[in-house]
Structure formats: C-alpha cells, structure tokens
DRENPA-3360 file (N, C-alpha, C; in nm, 2 decimals, always signed):
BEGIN
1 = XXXXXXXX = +0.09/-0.12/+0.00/+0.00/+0.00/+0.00/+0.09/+0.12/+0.00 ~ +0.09/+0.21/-0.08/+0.14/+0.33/-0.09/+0.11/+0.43/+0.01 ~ +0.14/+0.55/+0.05/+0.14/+0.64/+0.19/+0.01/+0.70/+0.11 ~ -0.02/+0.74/+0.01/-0.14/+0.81/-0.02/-0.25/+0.75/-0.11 ~ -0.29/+0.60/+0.00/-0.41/+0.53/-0.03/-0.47/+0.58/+0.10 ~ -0.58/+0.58/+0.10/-0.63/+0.59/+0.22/-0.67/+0.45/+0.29 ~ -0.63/+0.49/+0.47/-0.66/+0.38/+0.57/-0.79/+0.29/+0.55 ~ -0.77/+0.18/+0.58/-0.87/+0.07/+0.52/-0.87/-0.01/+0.66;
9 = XXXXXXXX = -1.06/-0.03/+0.68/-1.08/-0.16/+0.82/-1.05/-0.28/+0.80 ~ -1.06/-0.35/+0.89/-1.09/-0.51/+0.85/-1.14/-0.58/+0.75 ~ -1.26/-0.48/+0.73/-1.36/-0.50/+0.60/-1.31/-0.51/+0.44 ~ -1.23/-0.38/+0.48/-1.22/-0.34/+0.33/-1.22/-0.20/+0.33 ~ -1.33/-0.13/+0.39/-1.39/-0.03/+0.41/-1.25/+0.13/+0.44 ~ -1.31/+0.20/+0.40/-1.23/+0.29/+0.43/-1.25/+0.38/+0.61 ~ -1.12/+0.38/+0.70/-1.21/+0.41/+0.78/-1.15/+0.61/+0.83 ~ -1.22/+0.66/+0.89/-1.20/+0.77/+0.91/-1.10/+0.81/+1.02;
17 = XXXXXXXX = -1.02/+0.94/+0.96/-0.88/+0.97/+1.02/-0.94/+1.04/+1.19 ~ -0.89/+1.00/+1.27/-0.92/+1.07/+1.42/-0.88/+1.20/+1.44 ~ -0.99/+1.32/+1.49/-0.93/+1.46/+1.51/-0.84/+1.48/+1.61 ~ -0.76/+1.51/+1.56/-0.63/+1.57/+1.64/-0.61/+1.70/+1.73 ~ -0.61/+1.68/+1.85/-0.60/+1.71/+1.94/-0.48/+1.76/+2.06 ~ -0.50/+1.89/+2.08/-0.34/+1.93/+2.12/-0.39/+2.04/+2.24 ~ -0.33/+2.00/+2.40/-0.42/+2.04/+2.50/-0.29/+2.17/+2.53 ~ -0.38/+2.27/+2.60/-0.28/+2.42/+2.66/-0.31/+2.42/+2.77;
25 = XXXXXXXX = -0.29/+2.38/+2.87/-0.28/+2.43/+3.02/-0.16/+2.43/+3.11 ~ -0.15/+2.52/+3.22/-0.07/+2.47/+3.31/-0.05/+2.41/+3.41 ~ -0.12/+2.31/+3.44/-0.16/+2.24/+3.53/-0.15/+2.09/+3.47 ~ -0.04/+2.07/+3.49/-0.01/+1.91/+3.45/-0.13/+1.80/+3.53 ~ -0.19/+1.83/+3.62/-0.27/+1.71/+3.68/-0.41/+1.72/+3.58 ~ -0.45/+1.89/+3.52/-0.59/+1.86/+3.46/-0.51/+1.80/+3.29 ~ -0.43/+1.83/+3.27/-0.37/+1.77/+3.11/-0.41/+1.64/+3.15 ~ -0.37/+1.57/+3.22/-0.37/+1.45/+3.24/-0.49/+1.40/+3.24;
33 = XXXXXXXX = -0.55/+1.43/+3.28/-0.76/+1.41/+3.33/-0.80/+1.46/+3.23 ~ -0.78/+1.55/+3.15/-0.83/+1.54/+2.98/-0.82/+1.43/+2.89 ~ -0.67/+1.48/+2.90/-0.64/+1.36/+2.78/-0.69/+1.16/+2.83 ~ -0.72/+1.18/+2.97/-0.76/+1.05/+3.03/-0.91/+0.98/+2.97 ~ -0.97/+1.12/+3.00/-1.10/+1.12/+2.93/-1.09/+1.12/+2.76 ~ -1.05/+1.13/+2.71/-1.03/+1.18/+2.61/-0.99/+1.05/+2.56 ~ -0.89/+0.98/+2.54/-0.78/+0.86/+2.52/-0.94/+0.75/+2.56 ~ -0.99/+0.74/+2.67/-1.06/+0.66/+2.71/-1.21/+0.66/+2.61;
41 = XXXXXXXX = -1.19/+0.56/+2.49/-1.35/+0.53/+2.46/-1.39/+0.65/+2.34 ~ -1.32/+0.68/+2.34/-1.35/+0.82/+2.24/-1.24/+0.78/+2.13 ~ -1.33/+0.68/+2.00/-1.22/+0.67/+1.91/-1.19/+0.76/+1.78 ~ -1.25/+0.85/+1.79/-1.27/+0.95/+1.68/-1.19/+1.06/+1.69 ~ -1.09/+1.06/+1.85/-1.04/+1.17/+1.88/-0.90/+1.14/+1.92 ~ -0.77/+1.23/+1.90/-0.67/+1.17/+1.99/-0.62/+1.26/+2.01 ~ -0.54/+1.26/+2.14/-0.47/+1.38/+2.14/-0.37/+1.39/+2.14 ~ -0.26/+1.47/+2.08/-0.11/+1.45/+1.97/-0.02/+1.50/+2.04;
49 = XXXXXXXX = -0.06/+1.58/+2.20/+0.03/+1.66/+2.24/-0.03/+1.79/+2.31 ~ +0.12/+1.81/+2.42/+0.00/+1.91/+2.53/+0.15/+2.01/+2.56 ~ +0.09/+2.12/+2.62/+0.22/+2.19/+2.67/+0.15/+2.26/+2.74 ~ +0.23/+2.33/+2.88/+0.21/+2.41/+3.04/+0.23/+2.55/+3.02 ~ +0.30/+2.59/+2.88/+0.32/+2.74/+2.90/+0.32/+2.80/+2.77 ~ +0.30/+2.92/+2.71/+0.28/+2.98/+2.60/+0.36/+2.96/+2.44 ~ +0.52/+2.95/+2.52/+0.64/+2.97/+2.45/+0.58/+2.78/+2.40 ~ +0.58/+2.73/+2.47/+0.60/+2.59/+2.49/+0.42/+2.56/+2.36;
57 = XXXXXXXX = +0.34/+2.62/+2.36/+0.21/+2.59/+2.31/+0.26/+2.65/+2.14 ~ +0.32/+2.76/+2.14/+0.34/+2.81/+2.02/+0.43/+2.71/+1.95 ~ +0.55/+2.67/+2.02/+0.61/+2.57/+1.88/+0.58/+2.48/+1.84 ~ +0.50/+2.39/+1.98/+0.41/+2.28/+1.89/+0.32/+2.27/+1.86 ~ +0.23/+2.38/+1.86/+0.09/+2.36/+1.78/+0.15/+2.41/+1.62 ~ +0.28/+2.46/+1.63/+0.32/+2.50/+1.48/+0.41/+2.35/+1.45 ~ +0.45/+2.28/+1.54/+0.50/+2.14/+1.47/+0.43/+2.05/+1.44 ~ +0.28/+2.03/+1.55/+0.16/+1.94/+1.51/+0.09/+1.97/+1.42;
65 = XXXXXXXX = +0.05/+2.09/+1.42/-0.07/+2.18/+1.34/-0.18/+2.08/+1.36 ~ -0.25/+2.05/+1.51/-0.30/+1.97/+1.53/-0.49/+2.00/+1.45 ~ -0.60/+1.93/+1.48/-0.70/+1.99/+1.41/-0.77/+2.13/+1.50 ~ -0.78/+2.05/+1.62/-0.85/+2.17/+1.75/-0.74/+2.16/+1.83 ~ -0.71/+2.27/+1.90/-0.60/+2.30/+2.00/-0.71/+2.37/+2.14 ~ -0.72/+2.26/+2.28/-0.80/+2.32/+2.41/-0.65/+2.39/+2.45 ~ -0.78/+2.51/+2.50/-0.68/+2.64/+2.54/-0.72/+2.68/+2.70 ~ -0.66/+2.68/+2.74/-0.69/+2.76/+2.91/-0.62/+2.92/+2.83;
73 = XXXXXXXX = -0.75/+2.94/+2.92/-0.75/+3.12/+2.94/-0.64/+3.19/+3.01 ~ -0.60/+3.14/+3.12/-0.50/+3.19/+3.24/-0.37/+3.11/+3.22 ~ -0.23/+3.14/+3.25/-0.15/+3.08/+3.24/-0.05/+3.18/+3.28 ~ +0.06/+3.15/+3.36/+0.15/+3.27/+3.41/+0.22/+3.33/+3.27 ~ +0.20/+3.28/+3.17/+0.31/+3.37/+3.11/+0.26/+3.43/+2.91 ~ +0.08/+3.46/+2.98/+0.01/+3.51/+2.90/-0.12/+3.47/+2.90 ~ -0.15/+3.33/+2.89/-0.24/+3.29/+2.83/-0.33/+3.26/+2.71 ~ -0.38/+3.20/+2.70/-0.50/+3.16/+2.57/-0.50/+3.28/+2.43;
81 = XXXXXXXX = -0.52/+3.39/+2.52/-0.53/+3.50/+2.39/-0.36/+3.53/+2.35 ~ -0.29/+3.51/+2.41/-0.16/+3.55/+2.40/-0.11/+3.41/+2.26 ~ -0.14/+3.33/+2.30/-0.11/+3.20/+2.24/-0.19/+3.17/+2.07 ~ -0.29/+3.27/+2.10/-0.37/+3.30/+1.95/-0.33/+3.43/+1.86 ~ -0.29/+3.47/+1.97/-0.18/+3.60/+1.89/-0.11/+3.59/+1.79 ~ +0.00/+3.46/+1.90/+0.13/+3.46/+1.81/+0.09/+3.37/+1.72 ~ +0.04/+3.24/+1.75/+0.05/+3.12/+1.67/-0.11/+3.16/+1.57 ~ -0.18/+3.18/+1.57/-0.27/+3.12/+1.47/-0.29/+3.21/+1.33;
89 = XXXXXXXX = -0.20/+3.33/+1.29/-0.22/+3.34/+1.19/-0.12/+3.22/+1.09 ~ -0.05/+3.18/+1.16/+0.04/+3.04/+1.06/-0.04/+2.94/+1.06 ~ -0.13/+2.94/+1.12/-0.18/+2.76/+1.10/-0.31/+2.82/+1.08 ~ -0.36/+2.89/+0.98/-0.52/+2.93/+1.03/-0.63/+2.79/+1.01 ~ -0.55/+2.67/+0.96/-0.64/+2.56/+0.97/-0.65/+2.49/+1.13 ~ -0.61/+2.55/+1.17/-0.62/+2.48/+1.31/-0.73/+2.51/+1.40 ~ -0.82/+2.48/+1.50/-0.94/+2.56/+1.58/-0.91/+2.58/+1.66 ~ -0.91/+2.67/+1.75/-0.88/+2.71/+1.87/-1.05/+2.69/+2.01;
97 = XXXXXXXX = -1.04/+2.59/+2.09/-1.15/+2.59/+2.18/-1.08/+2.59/+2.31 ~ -1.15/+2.74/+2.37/-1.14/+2.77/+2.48/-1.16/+2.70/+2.59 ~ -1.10/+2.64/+2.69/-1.12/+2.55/+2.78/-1.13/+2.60/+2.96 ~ -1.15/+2.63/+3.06/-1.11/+2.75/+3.14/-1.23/+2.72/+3.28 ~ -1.14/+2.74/+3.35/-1.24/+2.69/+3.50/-1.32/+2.87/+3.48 ~ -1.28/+2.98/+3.43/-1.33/+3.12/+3.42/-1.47/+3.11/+3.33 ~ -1.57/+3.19/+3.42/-1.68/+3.23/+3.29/-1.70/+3.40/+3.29 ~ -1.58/+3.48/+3.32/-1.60/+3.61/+3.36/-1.62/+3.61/+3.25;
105 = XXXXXXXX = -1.69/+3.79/+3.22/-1.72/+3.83/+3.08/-1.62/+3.85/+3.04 ~ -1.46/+3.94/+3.06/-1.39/+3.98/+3.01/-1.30/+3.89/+2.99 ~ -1.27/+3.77/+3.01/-1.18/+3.62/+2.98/-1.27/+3.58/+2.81 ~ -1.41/+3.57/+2.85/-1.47/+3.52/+2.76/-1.46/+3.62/+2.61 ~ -1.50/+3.76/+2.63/-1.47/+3.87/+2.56/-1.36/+3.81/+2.48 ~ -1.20/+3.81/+2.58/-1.12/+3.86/+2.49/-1.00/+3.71/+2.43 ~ -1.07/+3.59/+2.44/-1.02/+3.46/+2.40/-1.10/+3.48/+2.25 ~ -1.25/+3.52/+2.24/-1.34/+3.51/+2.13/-1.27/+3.61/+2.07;
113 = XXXXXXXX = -1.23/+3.69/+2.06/-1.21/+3.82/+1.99/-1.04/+3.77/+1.96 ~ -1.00/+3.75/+2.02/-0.83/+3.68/+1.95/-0.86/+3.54/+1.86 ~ -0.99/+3.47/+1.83/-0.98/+3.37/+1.71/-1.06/+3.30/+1.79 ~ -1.05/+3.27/+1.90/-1.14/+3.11/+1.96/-1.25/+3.08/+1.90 ~ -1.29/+2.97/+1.88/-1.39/+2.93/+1.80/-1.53/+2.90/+1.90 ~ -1.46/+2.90/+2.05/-1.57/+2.86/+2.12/-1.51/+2.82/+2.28 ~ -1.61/+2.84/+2.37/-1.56/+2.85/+2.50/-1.63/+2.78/+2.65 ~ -1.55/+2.70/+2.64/-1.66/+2.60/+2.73/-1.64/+2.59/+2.87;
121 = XXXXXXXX = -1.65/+2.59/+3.01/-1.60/+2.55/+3.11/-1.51/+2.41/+3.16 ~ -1.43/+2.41/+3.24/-1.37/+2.32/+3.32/-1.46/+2.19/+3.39 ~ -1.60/+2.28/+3.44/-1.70/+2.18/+3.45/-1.74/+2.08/+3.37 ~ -1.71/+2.08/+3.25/-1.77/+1.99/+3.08/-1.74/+1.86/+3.14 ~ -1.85/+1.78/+3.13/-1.81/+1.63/+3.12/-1.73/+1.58/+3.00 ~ -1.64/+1.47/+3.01/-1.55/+1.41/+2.91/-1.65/+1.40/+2.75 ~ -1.77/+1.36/+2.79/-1.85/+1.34/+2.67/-1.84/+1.42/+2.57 ~ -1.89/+1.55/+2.68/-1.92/+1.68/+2.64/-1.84/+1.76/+2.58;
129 = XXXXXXXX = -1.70/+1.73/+2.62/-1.59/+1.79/+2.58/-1.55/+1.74/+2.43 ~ -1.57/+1.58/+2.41/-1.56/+1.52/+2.32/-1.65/+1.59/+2.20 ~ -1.75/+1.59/+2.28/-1.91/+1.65/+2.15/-1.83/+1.79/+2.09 ~ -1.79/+1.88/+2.14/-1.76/+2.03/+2.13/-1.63/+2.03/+2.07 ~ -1.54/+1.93/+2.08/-1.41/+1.94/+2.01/-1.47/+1.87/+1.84 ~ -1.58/+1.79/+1.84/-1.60/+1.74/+1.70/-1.70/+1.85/+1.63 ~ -1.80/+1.93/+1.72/-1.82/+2.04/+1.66/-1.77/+2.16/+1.60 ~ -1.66/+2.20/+1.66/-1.59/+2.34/+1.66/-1.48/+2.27/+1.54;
137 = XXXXXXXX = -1.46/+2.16/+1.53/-1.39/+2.07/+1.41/-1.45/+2.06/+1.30 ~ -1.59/+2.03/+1.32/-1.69/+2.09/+1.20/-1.72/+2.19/+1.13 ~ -1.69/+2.31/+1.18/-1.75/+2.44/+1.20/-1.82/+2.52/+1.26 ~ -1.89/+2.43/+1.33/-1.93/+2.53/+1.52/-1.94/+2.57/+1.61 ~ -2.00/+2.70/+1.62/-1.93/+2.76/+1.75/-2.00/+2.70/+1.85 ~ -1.88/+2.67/+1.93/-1.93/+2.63/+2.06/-1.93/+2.64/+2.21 ~ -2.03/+2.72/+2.28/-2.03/+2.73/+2.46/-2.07/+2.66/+2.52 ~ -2.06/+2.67/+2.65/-2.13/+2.63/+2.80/-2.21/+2.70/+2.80;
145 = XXXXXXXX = -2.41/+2.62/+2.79/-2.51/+2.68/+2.79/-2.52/+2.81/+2.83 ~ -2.46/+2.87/+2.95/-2.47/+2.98/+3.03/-2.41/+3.11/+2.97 ~ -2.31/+3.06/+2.86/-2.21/+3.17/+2.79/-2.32/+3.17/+2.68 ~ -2.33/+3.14/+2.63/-2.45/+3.10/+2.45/-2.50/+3.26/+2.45 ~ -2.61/+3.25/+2.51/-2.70/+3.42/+2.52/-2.58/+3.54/+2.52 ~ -2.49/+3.52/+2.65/-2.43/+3.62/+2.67/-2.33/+3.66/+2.59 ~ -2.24/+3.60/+2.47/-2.14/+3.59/+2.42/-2.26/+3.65/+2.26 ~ -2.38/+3.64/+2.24/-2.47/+3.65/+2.17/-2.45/+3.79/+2.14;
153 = XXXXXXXX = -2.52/+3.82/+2.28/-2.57/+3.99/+2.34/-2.44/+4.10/+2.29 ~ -2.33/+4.03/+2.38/-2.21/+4.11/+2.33/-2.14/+4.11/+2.24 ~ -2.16/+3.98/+2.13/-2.12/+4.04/+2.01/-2.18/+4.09/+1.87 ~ -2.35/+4.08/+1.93/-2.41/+4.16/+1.83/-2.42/+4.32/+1.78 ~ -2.48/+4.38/+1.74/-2.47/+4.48/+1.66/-2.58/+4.58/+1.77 ~ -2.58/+4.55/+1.89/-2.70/+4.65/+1.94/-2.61/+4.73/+2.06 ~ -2.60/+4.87/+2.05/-2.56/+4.93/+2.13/-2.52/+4.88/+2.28 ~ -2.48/+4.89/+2.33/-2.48/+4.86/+2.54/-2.49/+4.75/+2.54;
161 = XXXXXXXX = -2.46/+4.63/+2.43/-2.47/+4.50/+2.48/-2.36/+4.48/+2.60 ~ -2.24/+4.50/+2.54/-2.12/+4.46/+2.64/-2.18/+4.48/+2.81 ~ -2.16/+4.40/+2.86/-2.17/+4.43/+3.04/-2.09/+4.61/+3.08 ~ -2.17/+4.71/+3.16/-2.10/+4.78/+3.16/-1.97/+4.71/+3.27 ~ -1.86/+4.83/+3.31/-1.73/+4.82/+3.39/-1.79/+4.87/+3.54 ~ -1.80/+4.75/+3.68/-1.77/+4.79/+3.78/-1.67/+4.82/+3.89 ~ -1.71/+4.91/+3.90/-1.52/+4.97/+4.02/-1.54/+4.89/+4.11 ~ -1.63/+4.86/+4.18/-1.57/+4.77/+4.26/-1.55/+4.61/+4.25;
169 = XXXXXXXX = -1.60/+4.57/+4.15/-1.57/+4.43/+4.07/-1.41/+4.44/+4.05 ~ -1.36/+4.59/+3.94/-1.24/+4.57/+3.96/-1.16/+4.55/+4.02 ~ -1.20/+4.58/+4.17/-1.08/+4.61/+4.26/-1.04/+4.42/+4.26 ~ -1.06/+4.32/+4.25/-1.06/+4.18/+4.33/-0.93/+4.13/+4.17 ~ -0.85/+4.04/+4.24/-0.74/+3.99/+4.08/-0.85/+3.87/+4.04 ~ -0.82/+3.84/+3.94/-0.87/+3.74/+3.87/-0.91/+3.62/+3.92 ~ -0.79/+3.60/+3.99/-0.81/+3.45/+4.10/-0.90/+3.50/+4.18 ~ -0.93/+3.57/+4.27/-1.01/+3.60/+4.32/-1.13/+3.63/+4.30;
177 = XXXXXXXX = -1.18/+3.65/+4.19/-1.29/+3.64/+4.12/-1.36/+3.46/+4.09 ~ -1.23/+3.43/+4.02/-1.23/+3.21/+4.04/-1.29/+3.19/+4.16 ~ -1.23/+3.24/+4.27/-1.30/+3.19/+4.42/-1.42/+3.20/+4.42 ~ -1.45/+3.33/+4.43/-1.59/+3.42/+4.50/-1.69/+3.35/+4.39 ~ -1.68/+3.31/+4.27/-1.76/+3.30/+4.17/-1.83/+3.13/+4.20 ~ -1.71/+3.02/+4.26/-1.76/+2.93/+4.30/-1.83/+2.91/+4.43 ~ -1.74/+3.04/+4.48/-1.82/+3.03/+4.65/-1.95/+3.03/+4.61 ~ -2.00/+3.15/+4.55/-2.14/+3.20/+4.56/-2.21/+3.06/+4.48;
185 = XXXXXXXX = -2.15/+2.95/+4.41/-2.24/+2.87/+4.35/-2.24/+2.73/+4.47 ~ -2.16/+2.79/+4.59/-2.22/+2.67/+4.69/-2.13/+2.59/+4.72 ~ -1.97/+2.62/+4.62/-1.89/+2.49/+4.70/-1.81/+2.56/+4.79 ~ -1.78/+2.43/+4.86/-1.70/+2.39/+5.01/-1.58/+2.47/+4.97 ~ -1.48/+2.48/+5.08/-1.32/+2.58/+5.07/-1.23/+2.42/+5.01 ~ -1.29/+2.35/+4.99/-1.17/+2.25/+4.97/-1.26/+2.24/+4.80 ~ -1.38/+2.19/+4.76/-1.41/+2.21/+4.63/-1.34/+2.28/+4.52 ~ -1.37/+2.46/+4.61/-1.28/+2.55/+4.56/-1.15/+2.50/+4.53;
193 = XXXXXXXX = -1.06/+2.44/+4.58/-0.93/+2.44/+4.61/-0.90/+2.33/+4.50 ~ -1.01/+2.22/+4.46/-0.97/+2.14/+4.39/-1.00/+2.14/+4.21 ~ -1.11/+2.23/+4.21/-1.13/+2.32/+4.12/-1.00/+2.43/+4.03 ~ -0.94/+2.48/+4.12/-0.92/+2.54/+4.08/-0.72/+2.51/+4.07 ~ -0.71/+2.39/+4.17/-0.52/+2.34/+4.18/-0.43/+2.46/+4.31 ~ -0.54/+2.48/+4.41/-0.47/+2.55/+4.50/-0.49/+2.49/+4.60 ~ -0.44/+2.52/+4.75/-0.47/+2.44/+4.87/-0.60/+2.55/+4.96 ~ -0.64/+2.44/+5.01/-0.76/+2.51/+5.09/-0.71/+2.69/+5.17;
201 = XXXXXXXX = -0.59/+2.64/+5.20/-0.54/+2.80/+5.32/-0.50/+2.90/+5.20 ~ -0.51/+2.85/+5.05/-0.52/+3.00/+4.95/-0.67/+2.97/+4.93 ~ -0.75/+2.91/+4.90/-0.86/+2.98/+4.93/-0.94/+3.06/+4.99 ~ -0.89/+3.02/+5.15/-0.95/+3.09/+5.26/-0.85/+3.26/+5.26 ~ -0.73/+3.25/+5.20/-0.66/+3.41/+5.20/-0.78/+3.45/+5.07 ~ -0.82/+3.41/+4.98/-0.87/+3.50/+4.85/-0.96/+3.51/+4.91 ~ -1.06/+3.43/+5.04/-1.18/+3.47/+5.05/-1.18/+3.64/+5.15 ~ -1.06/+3.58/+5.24/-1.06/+3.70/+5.34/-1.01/+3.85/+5.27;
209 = XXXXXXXX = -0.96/+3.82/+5.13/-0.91/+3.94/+5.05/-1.05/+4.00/+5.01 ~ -1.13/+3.90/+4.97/-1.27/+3.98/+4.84/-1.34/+4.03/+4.98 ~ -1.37/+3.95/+5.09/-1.40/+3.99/+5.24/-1.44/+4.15/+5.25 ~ -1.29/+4.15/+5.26/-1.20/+4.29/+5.30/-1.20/+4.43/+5.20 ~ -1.19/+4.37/+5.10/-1.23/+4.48/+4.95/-1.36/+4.54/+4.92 ~ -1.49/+4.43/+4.96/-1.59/+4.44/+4.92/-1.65/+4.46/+5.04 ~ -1.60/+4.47/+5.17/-1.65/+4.50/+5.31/-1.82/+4.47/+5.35 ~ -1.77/+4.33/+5.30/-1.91/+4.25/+5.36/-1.80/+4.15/+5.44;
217 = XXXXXXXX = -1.95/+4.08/+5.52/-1.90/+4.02/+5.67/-1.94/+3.85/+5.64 ~ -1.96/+3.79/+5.56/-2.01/+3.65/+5.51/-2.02/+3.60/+5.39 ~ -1.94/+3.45/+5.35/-1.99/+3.38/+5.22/-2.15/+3.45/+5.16 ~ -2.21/+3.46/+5.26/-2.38/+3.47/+5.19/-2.41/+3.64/+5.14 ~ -2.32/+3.70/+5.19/-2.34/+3.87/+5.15/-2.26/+3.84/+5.02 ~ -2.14/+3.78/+5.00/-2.03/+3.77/+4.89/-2.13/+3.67/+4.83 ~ -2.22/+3.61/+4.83/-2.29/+3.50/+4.72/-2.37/+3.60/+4.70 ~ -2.46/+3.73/+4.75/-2.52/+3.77/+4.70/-2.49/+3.90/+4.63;
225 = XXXXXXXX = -2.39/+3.95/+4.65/-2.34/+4.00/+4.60/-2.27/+4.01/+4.45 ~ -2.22/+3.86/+4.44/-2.18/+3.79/+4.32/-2.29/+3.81/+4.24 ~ -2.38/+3.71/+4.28/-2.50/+3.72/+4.18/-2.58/+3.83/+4.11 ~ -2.53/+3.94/+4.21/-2.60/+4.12/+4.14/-2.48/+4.17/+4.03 ~ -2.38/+4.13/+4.04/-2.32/+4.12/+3.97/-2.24/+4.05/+3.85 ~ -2.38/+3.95/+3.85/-2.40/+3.84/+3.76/-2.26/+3.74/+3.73 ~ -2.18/+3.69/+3.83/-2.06/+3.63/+3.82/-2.10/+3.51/+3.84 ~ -2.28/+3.44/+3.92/-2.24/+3.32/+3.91/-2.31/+3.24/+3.80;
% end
C-alpha cells in the first residue's frame, strides 16, 4: 500500500482519520484528566500533544498543526489569547477551543475576539468535551449553555450589549474572582481548592481578601453580592 491510499478496516472499508487534538494548560494534573478522558473510549479523537506554558504551546501547535487546539484562558506567562496572537495566523487551519475553570465576561470577551472558536468550562463532562471538540472541528461555535446568550448579546450589533465596567468588581485579581464565583455557587473551601489546583489555606486568603475589599461580613453577603453582579 502506498502512503497516499487511504486507511482501510478489517472489511475493506475505508475508515475515518481521528481529530487531532493538542491540550494548553498549566496544570499538569488537569492535562492529564483530559487527555484521560479523552484517550478513554472516544475513538474518533486523539490527542497529539500538550504543553504548560505559551512559549511551549506556540512551537508545537506550529510542529503538530493539530486539528482543534484546548486552550486555558490563564497561564502565568500570558495565556489563551496570547497563544492565538502569536501562533494562529500560521496555522489558520487549526481551531482554537477555549477551555477555562473562568466564565468572567472579560476572559470570555477577549479569547473570542483573538480567534477562539468557542468557549466551554472546566466543569464539561468528558463526553461533552468530546461532542464540542467534533463540533468546533466541523464548523461550530461552541459554549457552555450559560455563555450562549451572553457571548450573543455582546457580540451583536446593538448598542450597550457589552456588560457595563464595575469599580468595585475591579478592585478583586482574577483568581479571586475564580473563588468568589464558586463560593457563591455553593462549593465547600476544599471544592474551591480542587477546582481550581490550589490548597484550601489559599482559598481561605482569596476569601478573606474579596471579604475585606468588598467590606461585607459573610460567604452569603459575597454569594449575594456575586450574583447582582451576575458572576455566578
């Protein structure tokens, strides 16, 4: 058989090439629990290769040129939009799907607006993850039900869609925003912690930080608070 016949089953039959798959985070334990899921039972997909940091994401998504590339939003040394910057005008065949424990508006904003095809949460079951990497491989855009409407609103054509800017939202860093966002949805200080790859006693500093910024006295003032400011 020559290199450019096409793969053939048991049968005879011609069978179809697996989408290629190439993970961005930095967190070696969730790479691993993707591609676990991912590797397991899901034969239509494989994944070709993974990297923890930007420099590290850019040369081999330019040596794999894989089909979809999962992108985390955060990363110490730029992140997701940084990584679509440099690398995807060379490969424009490639799809970029946002992957990200974050559903802030301005994460989600500015990954879609650097090329992402689509932006799902950390929460996704394996299935789910599977379904959304063969869509966004197809041609569709694809969220986490909750982003759909809102990613809608703000990129259509009607005046004041964007969320306006709160001063005191801004005051809290990012990570802190990760906390407060799961607090108010009810999980435990170790949830948080496992969520997110920190230990419980940095969760409890981010909480006593947003605490102290936003000068409320309780999880339940900061859950309700969250929610007026539509973060959860």
């Amino acid at each position: 058989m020559t290199d450019d016949q096409p793969d053939t089953d048991s049968t005879g039959g011609e069978t179809q090439k697996p989408i290629t798959v190439f993970l961005v985070d930095d967190h070696g334990l969730f790479r691993a629990g993707v591609r676990a899921e991912l590797d397991r039972g899901v034969p239509d997909v494989e994944v070709v290769g993974e990297a923890g940091s930007v420099d590290e994401a850019v040369a081999a998504i330019r040596h794999h040129t894989p089909d979809v590339v999962l992108l985390d939003v955060h990363m110490p040394d730029g992140g997701g939009a940084e990584v679509l910057r440099r690398v995807r005008p060379e490969v424009p065949g490639v799809v970029f799907l946002a992957l990200s424990v974050s559903d802030a508006a301005e994460d989600v904003i500015a990954v879609i607006r650097a090329g992402a095809r689509g932006y799902v949460t950390k929460t996704i079951s394996g299935r789910d993850l599977a379904d959304a990497v063969r869509r966004v491989h197809g041609g569709d855009a694809v969220f986490s039900p909750r982003l759909a409407g809102f990613v809608l609103d703000v990129f259509s054509d009607r005046p004041g869609a964007a969320p306006p800017g709160d001063p005191e939202l801004d005051l809290l860093t990012r990570r802190e925003r990760d906390v407060l966002r799961l607090l108010a949805r009810g999980y435990a200080y170790k949830e948080i912690a496992g969520e997110l790859f920190i230990s419980v006693k940095t969760v409890e500093t981010h909480v006593s930080s947003v605490l102290r910024k936003t000068q409320l006295s309780n999880r339940y003032e900061l859950s309700r608070w969250a929610s007026d400011r539509r973060l959860v």
